[in-house]
C-alpha positions as CSV (number, residue, x, y, z in Angstrom):
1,X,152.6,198.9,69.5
2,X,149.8,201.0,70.7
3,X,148.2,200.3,74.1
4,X,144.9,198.4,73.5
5,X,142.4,198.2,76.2
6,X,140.5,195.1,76.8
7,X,137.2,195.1,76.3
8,X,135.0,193.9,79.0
9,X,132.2,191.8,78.6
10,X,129.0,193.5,80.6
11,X,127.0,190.3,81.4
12,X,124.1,192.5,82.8
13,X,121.7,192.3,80.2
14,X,122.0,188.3,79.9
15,X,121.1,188.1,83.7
16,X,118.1,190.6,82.7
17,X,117.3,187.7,80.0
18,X,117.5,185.3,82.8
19,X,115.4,187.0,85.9
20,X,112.4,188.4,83.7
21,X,111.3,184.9,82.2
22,X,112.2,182.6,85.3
23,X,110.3,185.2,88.0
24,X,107.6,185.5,85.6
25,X,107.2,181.3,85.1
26,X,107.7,180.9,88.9
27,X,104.8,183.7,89.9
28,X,102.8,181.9,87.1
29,X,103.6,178.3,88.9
30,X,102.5,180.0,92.0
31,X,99.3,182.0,91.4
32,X,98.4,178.7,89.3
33,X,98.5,176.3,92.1
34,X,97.6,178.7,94.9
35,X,93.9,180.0,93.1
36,X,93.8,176.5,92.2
37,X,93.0,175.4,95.6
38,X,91.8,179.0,96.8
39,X,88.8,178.3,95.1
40,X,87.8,175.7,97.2
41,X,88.2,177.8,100.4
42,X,86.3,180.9,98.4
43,X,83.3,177.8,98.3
44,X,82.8,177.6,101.8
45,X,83.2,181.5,102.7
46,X,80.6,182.5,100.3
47,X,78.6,179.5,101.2
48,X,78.7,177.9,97.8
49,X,78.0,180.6,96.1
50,X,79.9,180.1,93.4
51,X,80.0,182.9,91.1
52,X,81.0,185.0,94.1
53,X,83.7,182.6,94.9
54,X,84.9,182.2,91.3
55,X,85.0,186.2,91.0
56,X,86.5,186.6,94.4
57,X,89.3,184.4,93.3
58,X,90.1,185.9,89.9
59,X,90.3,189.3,91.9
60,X,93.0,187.7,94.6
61,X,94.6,186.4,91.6
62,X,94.8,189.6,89.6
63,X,96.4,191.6,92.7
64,X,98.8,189.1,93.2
65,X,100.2,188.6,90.0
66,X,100.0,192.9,89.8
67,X,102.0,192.6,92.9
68,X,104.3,190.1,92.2
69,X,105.2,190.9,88.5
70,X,105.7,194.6,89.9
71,X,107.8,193.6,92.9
72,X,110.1,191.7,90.1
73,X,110.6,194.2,88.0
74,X,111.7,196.5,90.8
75,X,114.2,194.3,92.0
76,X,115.7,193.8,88.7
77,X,118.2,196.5,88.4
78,X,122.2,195.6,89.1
79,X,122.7,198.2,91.6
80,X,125.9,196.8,92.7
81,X,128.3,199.7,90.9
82,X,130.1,197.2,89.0
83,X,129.6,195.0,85.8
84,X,128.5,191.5,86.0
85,X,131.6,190.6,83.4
86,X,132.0,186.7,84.6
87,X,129.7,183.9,84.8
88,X,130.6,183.4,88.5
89,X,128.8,187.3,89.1
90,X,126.1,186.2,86.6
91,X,124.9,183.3,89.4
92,X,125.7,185.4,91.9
93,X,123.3,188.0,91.1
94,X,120.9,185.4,89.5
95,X,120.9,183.3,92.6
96,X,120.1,186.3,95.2
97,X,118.0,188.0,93.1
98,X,115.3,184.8,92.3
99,X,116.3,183.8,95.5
100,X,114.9,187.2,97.1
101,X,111.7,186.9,94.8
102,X,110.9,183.7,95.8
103,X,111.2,184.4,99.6
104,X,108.6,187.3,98.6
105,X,106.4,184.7,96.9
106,X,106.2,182.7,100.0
107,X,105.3,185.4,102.5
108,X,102.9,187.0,99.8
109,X,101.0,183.8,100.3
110,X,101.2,183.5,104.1
């Protein structure tokens, strides 16, 4: 019988599936409820001058989904010299990876 060598199941790309759409929905959650309620502050600054505030607000919201879409797709990579081949390293990576990106979300706003 010849020596057969398993085949390993590289999981990578189905975390890949994972990370892109939920970082993408939670900066969308975000940027929705934070410009949202910018607005009103935009108000008062530019004394109710509300084209200024409106355009104000849909610049701050342009640079921080630039920001945090680019910040996301840089921390995408598995860097971790070894395939995710379980479903145990699939949440592993999932769970720091979003979890990293959403602690970056939160200082973003601060």
């Amino acid at each position: 019988m010849e020596n057969v060598i398993p085949i390993t199941h590289n999981l990578t790309a189905v975390a890949y599936y994972i990370y892109l759409p939920l970082t993408l929905l939670l900066t969308w959650y975000v940027a929705y409820n934070l410009f949202k309620s910018g607005k009103l502050f935009m108000l008062d600054i530019f004394r109710q001058n509300e084209l200024m505030a409106q355009a104000t607000n849909q610049l701050f919201k342009v640079g921080f989904y630039l920001v945090a879409c680019g910040y996301a797709l840089l921390q995408m990579p598995v860097h971790y010299n070894k395939l995710v081949s379980d479903k145990q390293d699939l949440l592993e990576v999932l769970s720091s990876k979003v979890g990293w990106f959403a602690f970056f979300l939160g200082f973003l706003i601060i």
